[in-house]
C-alpha positions in Angstrom: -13.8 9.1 -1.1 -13.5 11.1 -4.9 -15.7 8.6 -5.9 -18.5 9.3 -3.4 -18.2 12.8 -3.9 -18.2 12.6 -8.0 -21.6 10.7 -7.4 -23.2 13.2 -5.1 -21.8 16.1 -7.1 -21.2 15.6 -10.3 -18.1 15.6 -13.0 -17.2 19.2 -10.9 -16.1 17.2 -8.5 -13.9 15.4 -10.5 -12.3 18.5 -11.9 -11.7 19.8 -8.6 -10.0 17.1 -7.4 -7.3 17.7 -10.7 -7.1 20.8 -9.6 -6.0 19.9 -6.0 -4.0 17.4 -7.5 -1.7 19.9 -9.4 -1.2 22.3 -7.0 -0.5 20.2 -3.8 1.8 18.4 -6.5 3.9 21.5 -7.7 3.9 22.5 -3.8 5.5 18.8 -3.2 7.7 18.9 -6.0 9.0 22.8 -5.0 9.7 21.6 -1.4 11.4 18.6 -2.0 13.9 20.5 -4.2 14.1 23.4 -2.0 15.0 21.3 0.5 18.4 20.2 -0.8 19.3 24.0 -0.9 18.9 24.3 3.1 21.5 23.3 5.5 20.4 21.9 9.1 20.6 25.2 11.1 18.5 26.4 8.4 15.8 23.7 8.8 15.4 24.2 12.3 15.2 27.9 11.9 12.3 27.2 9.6 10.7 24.8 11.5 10.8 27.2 14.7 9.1 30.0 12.4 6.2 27.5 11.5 6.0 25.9 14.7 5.3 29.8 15.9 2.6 29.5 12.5 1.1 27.0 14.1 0.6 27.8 17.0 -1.0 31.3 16.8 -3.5 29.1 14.1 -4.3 27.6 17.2 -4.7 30.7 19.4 -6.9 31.7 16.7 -9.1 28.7 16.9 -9.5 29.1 20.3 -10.1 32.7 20.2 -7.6 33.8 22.6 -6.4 36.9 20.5 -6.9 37.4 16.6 -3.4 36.9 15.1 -2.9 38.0 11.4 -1.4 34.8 10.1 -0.5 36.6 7.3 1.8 38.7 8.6 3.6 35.5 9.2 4.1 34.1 6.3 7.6 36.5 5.5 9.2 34.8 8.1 9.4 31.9 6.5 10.9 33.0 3.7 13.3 35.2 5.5 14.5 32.8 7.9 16.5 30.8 5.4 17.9 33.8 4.2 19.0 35.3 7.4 20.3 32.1 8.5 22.9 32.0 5.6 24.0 35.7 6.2 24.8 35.9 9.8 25.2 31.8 10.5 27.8 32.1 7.7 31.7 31.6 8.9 32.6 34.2 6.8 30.4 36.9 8.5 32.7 38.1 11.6 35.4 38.2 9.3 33.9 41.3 7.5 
């Protein structure tokens, strides 16, 4: 498909497609090693805060109600975290 598009649009195209390449890349790499930080209660916390993500993207799309998906995005850094406070055994114990 890059190559259809570099001979439509030119060497631009080409360059964008690095680009793409590097970031979806470091995003890939960044995950992968996150995830051996994260414990299972802590993946399935996560993927509940993105399955909610996804699906107010989807009330959005179908105009339902505007949702401010970025007002989302903290959640999914904070639900890792608060997952390892108050999931910990050690928390009742304080």
């Amino acid at each position: 498909m890059m190559i259809i598009f570099s001979a439509i649009y030119g060497i631009g195209a080409i360059f964008s497609a690095l680009s793409v390449f590097v970031v979806q890349g470091s995003l890939t790499v960044f995950g992968t090693s996150l995830d051996a930080l994260l414990t299972d209660r802590m993946r399935t916390e996560l993927f509940s805060a993105g399955g909610l993500a996804v699906i107010a993207i989807g009330i959005n799309l179908l105009e339902i109600k505007k949702i401010r998906l970025g007002s989302l995005l903290p959640g999914l850094v904070f639900t890792p975290i608060l997952v390892w406070i108050f999931a910990s055994p050690n928390f009742l114990s304080i």
